[in-house]
N, C-alpha and C positions, 0 to 999 in steps of 0.2 A: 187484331183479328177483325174482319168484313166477315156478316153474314147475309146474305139476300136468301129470302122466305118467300112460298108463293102457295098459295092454297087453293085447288080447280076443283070442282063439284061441289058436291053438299045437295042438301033439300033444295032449297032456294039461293041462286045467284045472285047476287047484286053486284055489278062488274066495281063502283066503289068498294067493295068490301072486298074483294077478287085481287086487288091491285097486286103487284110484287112490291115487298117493301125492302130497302136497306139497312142494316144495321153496324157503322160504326164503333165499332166495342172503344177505341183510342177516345173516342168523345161521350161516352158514358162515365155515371161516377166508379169509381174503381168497385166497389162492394157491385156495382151491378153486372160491370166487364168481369170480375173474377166468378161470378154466379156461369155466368156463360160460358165462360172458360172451363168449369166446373164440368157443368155438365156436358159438352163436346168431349171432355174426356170419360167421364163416367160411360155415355152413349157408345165409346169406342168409333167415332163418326170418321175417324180416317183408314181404320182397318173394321171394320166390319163389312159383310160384303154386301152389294146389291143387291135391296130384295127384288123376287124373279117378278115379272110382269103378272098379273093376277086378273083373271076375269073381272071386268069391271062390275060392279055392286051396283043396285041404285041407291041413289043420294048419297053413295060415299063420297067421301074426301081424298086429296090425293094431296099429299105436301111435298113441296120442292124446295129442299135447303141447298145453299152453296156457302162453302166457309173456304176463305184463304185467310193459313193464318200466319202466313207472309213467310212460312217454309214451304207450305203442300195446300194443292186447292183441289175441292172434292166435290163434288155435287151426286145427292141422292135423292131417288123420289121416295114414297112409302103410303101406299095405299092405306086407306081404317080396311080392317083395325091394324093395328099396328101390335104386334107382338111381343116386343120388347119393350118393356118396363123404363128403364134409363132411356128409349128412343122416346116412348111417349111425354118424358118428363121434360126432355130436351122440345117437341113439338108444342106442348103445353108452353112454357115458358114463350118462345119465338110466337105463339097465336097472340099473348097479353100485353108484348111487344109491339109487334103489330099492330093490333088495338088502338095503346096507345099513341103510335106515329100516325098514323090516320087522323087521330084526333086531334092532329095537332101536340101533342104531349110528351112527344121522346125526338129522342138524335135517328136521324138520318144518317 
């Protein structure tokens, strides 16, 4: 599974912090690819539907996930707040990802 993440808004921009990142799941340790695997399904990320365009907030957040998971490739956005439980779990997760690859610290 490939996932690419991207996060636009927020209070304060920092276009490093802004970047789109990749994530590899084949080159993760397995306990961590099956976390994400996990939860992509828990979130229902390939049938659940598009959430509708929503008046922009200030300083919210807008997150952009894409996953192929080398059957079906899906790309959703999801404005804060985000309403569903297993979606936020899944956005949580892909932010501390993120993080880390920035830092130098994770797979690309």
């Amino acid at each position: 599974m490939h996932i690419d993440f991207r996060i636009d808004g927020g209070l304060a921009v920092f276009p490093g912090l802004a970047k789109p990142v990749s994530i590899d799941c084949a080159a993760l340790p397995a306990k961590d690819a099956a976390r994400l695997g996990e939860l992509v399904r828990k979130a229902d990320f390939f049938g659940v539907p598009q959430p509708p365009a929503a008046a922009p907030m200030p300083d919210a957040r807008a997150y952009t996930i894409a996953i192929d998971d080398g059957l079906q490739c899906r790309t959703l956005t999801f404005a804060e707040p985000i309403a569903e439980a297993s979606m936020r779990e899944l956005v949580a997760e892909l932010r501390l990802r993120a993080g880390t690859i920035r830092r130098g610290g994770g797979t690309r």
